[in-house]
N, CA, C and O atoms as CSV, one atom per row, in Angstrom:
chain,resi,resn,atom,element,x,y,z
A,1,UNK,N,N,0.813,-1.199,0.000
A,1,UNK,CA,C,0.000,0.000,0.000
A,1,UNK,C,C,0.855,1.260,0.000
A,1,UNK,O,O,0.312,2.282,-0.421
A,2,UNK,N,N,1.972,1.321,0.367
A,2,UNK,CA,C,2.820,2.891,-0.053
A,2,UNK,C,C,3.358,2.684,-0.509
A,2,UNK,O,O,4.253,3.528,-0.466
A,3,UNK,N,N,3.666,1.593,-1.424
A,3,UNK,CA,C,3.954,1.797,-2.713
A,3,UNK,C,C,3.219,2.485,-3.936
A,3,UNK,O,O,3.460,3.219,-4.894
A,4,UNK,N,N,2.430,1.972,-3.476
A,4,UNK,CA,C,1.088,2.575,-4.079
A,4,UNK,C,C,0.807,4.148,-3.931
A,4,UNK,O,O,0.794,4.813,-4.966
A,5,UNK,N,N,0.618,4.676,-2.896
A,5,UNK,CA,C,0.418,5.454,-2.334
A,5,UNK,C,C,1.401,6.885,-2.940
A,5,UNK,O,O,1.125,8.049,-3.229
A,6,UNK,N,N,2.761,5.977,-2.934
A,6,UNK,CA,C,4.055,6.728,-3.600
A,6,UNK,C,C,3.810,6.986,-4.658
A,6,UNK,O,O,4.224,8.121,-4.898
A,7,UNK,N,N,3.275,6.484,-5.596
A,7,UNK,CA,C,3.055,6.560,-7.487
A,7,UNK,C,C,1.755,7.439,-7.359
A,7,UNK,O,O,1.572,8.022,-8.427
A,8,UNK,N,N,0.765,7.747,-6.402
A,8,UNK,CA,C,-0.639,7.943,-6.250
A,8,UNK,C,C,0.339,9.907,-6.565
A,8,UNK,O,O,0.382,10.554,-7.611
A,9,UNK,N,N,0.893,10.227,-5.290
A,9,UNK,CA,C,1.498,11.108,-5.312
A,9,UNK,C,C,2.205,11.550,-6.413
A,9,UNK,O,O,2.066,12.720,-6.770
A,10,UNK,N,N,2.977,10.765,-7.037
A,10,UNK,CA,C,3.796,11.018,-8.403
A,10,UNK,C,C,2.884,11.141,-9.248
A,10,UNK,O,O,3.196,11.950,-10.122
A,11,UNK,N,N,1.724,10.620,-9.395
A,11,UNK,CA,C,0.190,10.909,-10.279
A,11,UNK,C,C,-0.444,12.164,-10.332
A,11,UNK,O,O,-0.937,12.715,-11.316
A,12,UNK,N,N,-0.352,12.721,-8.676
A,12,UNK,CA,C,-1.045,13.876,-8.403
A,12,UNK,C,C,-0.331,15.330,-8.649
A,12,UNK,O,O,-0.776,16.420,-9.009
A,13,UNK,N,N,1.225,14.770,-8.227
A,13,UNK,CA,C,1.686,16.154,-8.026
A,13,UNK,C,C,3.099,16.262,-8.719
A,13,UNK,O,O,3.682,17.293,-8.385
A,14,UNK,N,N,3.732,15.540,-9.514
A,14,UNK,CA,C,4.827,15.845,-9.866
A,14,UNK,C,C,5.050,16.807,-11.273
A,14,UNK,O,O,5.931,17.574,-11.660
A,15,UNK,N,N,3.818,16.349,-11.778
A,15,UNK,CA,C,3.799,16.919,-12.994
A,15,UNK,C,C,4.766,16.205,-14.283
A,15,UNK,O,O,5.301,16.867,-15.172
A,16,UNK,N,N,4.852,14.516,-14.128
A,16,UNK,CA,C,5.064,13.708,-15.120
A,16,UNK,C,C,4.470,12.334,-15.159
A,16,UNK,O,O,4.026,11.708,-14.196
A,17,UNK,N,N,4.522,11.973,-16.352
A,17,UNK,CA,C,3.661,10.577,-16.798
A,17,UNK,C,C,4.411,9.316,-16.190
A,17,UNK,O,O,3.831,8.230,-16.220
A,18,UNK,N,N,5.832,9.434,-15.572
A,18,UNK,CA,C,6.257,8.192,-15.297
A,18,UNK,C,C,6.946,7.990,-13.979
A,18,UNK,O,O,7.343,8.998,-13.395
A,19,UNK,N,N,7.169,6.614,-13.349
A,19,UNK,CA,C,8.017,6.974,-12.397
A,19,UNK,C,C,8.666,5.624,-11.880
A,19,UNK,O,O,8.044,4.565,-11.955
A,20,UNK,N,N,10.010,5.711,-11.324
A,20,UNK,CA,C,10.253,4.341,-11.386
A,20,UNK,C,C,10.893,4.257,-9.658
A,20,UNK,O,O,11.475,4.990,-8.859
A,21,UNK,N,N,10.265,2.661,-9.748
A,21,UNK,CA,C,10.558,1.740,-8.422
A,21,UNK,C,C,11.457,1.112,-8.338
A,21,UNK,O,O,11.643,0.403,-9.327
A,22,UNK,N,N,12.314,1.006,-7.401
A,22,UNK,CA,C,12.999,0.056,-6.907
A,22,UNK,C,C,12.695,-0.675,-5.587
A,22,UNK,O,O,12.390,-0.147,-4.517
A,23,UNK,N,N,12.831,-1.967,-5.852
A,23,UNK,CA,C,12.677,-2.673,-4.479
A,23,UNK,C,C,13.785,-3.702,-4.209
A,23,UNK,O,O,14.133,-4.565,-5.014
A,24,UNK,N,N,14.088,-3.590,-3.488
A,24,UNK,CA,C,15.256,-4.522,-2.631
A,24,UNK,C,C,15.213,-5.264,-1.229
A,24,UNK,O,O,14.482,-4.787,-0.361
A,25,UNK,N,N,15.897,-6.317,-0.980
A,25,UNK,CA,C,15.869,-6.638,0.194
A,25,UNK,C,C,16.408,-8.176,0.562
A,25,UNK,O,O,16.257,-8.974,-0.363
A,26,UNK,N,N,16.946,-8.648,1.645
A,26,UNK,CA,C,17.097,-9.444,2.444
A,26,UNK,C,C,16.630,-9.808,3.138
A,26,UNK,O,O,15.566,-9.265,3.435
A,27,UNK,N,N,17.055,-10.917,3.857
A,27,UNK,CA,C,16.181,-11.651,4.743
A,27,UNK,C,C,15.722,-10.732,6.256
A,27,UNK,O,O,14.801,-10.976,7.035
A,28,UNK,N,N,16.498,-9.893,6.286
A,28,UNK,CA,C,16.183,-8.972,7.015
A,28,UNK,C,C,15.201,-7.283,7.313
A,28,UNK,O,O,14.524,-6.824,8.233
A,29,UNK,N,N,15.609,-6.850,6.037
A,29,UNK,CA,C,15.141,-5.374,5.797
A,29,UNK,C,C,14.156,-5.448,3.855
A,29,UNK,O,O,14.580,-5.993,2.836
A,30,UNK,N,N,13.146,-4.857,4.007
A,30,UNK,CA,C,13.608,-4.375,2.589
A,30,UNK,C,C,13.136,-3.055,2.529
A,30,UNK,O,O,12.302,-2.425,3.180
A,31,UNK,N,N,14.066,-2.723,1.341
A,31,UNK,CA,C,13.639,-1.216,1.152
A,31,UNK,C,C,13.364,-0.577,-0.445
A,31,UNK,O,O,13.898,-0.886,-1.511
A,32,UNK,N,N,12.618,0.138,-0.224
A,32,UNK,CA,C,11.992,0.493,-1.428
A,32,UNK,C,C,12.071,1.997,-1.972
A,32,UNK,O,O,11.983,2.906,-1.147
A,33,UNK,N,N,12.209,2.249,-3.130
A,33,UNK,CA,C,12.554,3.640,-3.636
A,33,UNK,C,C,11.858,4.015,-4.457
A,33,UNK,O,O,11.900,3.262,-5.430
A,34,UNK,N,N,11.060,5.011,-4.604
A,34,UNK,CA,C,10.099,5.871,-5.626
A,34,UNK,C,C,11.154,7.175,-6.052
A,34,UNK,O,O,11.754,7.948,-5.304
A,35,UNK,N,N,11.134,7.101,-7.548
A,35,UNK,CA,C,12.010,8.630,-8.146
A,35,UNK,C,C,11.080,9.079,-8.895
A,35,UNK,O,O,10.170,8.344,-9.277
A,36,UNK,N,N,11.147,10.119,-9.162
A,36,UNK,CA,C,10.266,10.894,-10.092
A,36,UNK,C,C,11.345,12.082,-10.800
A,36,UNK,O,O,12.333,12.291,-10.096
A,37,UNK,N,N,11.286,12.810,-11.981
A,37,UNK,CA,C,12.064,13.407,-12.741
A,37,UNK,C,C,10.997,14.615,-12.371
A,37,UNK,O,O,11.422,15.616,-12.949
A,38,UNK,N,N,10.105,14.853,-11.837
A,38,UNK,CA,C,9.151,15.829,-11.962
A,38,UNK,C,C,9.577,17.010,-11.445
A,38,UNK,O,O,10.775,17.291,-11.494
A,39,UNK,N,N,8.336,18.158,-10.682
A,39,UNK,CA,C,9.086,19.213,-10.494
A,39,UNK,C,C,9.568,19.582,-8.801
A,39,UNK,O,O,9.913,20.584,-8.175
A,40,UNK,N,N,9.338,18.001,-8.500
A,40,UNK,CA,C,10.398,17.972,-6.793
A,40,UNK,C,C,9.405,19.155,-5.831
A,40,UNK,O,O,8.576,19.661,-6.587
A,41,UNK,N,N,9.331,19.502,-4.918
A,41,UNK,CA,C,9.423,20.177,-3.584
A,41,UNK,C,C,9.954,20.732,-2.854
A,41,UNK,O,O,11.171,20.553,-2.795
A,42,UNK,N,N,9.339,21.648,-1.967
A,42,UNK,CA,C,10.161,21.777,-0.770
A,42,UNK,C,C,10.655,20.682,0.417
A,42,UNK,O,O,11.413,21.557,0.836
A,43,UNK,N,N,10.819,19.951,1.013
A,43,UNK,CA,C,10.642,18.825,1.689
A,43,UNK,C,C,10.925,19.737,3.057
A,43,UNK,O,O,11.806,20.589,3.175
A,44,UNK,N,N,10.070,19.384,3.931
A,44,UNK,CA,C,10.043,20.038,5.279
A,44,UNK,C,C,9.602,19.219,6.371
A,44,UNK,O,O,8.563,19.558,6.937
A,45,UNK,N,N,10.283,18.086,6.806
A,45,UNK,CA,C,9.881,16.771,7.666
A,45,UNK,C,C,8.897,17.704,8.422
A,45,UNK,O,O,7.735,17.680,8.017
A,46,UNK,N,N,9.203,18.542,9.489
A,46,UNK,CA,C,8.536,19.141,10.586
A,46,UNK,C,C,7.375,19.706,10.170
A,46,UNK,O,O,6.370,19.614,10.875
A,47,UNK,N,N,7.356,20.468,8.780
A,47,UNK,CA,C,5.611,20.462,8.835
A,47,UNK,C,C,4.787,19.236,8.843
A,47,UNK,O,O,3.608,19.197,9.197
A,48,UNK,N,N,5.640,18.029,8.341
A,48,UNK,CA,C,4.481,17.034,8.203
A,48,UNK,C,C,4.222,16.415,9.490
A,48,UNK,O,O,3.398,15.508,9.612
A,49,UNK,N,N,4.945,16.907,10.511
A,49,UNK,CA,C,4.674,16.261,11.677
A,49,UNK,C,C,3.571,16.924,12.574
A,49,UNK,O,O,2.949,16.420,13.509
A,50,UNK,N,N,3.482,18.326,11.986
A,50,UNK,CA,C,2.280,18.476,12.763
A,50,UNK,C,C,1.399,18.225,11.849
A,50,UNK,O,O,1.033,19.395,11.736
A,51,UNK,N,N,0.933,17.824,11.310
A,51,UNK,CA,C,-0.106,17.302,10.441
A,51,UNK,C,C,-1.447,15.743,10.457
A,51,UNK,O,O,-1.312,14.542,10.687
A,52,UNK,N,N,-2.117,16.233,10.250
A,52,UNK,CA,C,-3.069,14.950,11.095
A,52,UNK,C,C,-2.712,13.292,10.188
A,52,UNK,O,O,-2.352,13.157,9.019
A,53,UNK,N,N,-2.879,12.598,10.860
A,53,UNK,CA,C,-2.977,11.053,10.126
A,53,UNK,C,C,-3.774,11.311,9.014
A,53,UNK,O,O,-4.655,12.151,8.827
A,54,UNK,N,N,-3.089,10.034,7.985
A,54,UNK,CA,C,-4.106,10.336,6.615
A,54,UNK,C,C,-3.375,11.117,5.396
A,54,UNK,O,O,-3.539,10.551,4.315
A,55,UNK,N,N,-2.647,12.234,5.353
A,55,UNK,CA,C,-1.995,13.181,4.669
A,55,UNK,C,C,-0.985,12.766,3.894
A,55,UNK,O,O,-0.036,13.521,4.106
A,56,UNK,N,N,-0.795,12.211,3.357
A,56,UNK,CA,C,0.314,11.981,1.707
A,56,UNK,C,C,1.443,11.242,2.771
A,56,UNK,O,O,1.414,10.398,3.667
A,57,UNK,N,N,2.355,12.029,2.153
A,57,UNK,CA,C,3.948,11.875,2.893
A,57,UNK,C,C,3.840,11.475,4.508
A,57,UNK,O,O,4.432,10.474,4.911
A,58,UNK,N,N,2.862,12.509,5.635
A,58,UNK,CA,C,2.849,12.715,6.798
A,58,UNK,C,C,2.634,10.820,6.989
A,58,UNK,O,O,3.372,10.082,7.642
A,59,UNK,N,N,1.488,10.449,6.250
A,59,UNK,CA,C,0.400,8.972,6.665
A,59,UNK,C,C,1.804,7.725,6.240
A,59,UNK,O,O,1.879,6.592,6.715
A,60,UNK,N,N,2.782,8.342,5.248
A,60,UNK,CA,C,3.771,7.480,4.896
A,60,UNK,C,C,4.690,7.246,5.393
A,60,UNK,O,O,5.328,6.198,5.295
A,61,UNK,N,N,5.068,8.667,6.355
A,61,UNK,CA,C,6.079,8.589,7.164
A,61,UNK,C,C,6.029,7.755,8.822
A,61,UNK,O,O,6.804,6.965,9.363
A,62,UNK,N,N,4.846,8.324,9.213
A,62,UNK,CA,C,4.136,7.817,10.110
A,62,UNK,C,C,4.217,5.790,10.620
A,62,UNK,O,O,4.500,5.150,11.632
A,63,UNK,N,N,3.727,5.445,9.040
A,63,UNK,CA,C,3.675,3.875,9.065
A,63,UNK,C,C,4.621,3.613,9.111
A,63,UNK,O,O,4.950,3.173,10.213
A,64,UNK,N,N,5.437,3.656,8.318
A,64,UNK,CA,C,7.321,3.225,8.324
A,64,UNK,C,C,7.677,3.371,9.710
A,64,UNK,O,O,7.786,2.366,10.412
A,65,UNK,N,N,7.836,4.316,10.088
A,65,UNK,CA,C,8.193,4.654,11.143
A,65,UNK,C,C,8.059,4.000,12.600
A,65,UNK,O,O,8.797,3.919,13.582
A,66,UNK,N,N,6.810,3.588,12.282
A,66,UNK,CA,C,5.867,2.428,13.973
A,66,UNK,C,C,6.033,1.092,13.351
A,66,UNK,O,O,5.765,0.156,14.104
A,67,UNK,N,N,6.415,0.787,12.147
A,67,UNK,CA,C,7.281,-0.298,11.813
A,67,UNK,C,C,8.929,-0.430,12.122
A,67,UNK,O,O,9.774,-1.286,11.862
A,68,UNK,N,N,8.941,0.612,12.678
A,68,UNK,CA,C,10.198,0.256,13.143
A,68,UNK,C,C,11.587,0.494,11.639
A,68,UNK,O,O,12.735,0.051,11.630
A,69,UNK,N,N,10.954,1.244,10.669
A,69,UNK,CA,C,11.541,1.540,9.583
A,69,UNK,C,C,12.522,3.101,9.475
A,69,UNK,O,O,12.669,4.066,10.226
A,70,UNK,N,N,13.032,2.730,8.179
A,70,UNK,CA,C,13.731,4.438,7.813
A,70,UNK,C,C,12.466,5.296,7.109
A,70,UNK,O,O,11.569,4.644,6.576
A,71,UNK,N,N,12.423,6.305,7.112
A,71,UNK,CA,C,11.850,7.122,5.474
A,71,UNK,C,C,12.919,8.703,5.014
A,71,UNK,O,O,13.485,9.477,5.786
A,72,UNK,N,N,12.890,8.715,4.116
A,72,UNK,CA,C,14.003,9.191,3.777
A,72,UNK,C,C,13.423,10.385,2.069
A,72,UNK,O,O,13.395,9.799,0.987
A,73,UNK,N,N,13.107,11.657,2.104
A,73,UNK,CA,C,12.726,12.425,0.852
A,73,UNK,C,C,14.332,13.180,0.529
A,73,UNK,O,O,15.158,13.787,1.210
A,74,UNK,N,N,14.253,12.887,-0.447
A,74,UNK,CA,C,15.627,13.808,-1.435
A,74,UNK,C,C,14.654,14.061,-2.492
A,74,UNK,O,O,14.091,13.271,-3.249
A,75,UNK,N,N,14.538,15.931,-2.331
A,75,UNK,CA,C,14.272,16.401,-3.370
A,75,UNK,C,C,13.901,18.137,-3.303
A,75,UNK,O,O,13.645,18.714,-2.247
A,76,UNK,N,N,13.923,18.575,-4.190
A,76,UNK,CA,C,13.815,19.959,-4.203
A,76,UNK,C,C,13.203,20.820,-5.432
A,76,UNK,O,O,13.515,20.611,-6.604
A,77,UNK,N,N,12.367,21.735,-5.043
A,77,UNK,CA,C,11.689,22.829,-6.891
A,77,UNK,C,C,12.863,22.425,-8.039
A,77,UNK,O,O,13.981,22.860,-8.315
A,78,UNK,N,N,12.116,21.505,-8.480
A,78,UNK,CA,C,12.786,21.541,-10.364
A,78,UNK,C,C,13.749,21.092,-10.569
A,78,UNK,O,O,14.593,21.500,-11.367
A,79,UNK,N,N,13.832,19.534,-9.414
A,79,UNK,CA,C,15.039,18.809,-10.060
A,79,UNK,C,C,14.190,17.383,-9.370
A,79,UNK,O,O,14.921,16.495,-8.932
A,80,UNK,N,N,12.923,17.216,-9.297
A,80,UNK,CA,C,12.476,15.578,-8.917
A,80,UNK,C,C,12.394,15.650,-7.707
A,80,UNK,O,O,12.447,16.601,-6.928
A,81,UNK,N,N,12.181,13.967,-7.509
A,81,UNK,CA,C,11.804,13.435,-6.306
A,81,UNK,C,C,12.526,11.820,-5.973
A,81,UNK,O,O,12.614,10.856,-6.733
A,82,UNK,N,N,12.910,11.947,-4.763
A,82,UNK,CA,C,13.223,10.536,-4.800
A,82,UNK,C,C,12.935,10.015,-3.169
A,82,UNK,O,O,13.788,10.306,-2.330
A,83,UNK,N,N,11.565,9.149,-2.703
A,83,UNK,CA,C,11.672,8.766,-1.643
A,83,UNK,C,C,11.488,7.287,-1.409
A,83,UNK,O,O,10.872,6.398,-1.997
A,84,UNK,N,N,12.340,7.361,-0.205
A,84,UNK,CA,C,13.186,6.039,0.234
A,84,UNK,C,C,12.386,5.788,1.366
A,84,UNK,O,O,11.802,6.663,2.006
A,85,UNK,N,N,12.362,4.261,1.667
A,85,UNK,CA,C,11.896,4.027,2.966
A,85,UNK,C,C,12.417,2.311,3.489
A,85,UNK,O,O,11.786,1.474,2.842
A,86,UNK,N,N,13.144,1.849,4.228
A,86,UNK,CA,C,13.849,0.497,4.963
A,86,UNK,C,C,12.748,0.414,6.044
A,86,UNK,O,O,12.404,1.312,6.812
A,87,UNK,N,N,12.259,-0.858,5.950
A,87,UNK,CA,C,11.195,-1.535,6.888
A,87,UNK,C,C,12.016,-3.283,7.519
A,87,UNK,O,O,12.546,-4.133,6.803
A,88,UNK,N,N,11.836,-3.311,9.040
A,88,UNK,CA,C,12.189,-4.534,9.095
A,88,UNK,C,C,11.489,-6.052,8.353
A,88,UNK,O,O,10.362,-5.758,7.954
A,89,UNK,N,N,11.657,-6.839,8.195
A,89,UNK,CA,C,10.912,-7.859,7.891
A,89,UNK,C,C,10.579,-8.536,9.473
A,89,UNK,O,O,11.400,-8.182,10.320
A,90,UNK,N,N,9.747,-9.236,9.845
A,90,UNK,CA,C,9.425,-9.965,10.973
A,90,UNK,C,C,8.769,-10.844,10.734
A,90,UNK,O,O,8.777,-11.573,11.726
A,91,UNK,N,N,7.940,-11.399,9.691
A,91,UNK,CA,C,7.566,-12.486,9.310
A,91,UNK,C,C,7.324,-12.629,7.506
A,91,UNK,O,O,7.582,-11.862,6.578
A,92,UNK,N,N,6.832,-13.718,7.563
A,92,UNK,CA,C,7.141,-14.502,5.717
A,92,UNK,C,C,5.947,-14.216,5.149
A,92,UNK,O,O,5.813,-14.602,3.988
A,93,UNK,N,N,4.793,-13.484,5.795
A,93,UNK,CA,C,4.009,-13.006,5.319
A,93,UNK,C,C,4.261,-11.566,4.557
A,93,UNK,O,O,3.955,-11.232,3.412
A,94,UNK,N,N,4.976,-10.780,5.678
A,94,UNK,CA,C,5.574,-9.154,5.291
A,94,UNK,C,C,5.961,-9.653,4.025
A,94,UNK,O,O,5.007,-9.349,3.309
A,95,UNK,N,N,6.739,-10.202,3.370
A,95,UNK,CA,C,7.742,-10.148,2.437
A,95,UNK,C,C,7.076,-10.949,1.714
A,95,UNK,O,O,7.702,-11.083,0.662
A,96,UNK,N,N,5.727,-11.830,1.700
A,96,UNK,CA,C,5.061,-12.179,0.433
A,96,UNK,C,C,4.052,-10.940,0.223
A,96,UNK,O,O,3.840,-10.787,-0.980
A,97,UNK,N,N,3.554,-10.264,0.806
A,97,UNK,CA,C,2.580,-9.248,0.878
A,97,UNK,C,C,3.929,-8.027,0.091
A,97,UNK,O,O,3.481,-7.657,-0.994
A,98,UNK,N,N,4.815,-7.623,0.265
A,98,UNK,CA,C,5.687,-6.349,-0.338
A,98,UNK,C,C,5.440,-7.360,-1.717
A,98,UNK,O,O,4.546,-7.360,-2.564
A,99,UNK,N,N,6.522,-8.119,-1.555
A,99,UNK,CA,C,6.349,-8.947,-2.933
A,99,UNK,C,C,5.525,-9.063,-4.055
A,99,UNK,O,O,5.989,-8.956,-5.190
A,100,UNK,N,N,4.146,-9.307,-3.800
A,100,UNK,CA,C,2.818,-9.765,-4.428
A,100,UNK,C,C,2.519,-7.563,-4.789
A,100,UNK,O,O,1.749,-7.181,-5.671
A,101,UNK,N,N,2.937,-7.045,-4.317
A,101,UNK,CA,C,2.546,-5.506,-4.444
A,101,UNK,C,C,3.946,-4.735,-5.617
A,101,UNK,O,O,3.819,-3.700,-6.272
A,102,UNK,N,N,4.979,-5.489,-5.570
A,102,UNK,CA,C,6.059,-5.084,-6.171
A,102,UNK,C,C,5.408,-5.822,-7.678
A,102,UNK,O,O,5.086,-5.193,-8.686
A,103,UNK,N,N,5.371,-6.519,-7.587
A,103,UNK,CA,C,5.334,-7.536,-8.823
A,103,UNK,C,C,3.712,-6.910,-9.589
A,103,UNK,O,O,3.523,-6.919,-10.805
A,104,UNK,N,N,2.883,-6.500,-8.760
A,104,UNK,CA,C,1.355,-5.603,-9.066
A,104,UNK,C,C,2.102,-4.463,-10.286
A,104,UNK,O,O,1.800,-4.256,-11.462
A,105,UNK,N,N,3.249,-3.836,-9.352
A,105,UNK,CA,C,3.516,-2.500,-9.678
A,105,UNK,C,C,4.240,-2.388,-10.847
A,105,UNK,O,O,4.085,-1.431,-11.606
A,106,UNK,N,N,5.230,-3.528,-11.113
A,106,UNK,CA,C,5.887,-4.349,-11.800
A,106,UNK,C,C,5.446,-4.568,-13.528
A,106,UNK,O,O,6.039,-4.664,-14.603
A,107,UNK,N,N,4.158,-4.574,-13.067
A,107,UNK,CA,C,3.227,-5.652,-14.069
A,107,UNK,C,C,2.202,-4.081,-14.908
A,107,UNK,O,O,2.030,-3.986,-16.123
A,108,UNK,N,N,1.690,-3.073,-13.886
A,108,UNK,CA,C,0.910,-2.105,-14.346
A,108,UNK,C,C,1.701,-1.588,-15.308
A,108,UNK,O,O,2.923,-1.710,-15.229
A,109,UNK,N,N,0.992,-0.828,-16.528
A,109,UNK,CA,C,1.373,0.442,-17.247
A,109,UNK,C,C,2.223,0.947,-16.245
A,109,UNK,O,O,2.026,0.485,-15.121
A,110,UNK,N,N,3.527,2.161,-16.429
A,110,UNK,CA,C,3.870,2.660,-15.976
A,110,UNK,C,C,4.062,4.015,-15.879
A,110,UNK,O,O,4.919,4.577,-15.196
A,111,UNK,N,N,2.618,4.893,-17.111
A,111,UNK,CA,C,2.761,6.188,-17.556
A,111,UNK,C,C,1.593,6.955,-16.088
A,111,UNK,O,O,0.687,6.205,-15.723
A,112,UNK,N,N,1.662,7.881,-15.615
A,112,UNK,CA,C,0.785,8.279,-14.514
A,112,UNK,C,C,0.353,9.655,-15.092
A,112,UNK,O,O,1.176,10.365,-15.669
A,113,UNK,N,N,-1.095,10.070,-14.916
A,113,UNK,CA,C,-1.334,11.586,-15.365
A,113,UNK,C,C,-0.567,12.327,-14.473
A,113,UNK,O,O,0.117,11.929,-13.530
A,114,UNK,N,N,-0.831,13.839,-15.024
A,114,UNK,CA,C,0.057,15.105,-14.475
A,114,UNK,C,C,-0.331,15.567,-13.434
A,114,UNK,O,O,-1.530,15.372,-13.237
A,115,UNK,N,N,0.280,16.200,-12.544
A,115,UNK,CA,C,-1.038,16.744,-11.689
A,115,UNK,C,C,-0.041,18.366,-11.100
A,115,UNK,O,O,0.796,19.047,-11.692
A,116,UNK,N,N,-0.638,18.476,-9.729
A,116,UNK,CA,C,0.636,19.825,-9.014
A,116,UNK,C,C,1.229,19.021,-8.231
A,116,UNK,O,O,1.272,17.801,-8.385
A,117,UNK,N,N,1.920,19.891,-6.988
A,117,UNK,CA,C,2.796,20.337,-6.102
A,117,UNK,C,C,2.252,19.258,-4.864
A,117,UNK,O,O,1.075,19.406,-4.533
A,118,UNK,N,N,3.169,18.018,-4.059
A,118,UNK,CA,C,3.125,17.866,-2.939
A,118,UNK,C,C,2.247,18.048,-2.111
A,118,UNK,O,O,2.455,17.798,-0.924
């Protein structure tokens, strides 16, 4: 689901048709990367923290996070987007469930409409 969630955003607000995933991982961690070539952001962790559950980035950062994960935005006005996020694995379900969602994402078209800003 934030994987999803990640491309939902690159749909809404980057202002390009494509965007690419990476997923990785071991028996331990995996971690996953959304880039976008679009027109990037301000990135400001602390506003999203006061911000209610539910909210884009804030609802993404949030989950990772009480998973016991990294999340990680590199990006800035008019040079893209690239966000990162390392989640532990703890059972063989986690990692058929990322899996079965990578391989979804994998498998879709990969062109997304245009949209604005973050």
């Amino acid at each position: 689901k934030l994987v999803r969630e990640l491309l939902r955003n690159v749909a809404k607000h980057a202002g390009v048709s494509a965007a690419r995933v990476q997923v990785r991982g071991d028996r331990e961690r995996i971690s996953v990367e959304v880039r976008d070539e679009g027109k990037g952001f301000e990135w400001q962790p602390d506003f999203f923290a006061a911000r209610a559950r539910g909210f884009g980035l804030w609802s993404i950062t949030d989950r990772v996070r009480e998973a016991g994960g990294e999340f990680t935005v590199d990006t800035a006005p008019g040079r893209g987007s690239r966000v990162m996020f390392s989640v532990p694995l703890r059972r063989r379900e986690a990692v058929a469930a990322v899996s079965a969602e990578a391989q979804q994402v994998s498998e879709a078209p990969q062109r997304l409409p245009a949209g604005g800003g973050y």
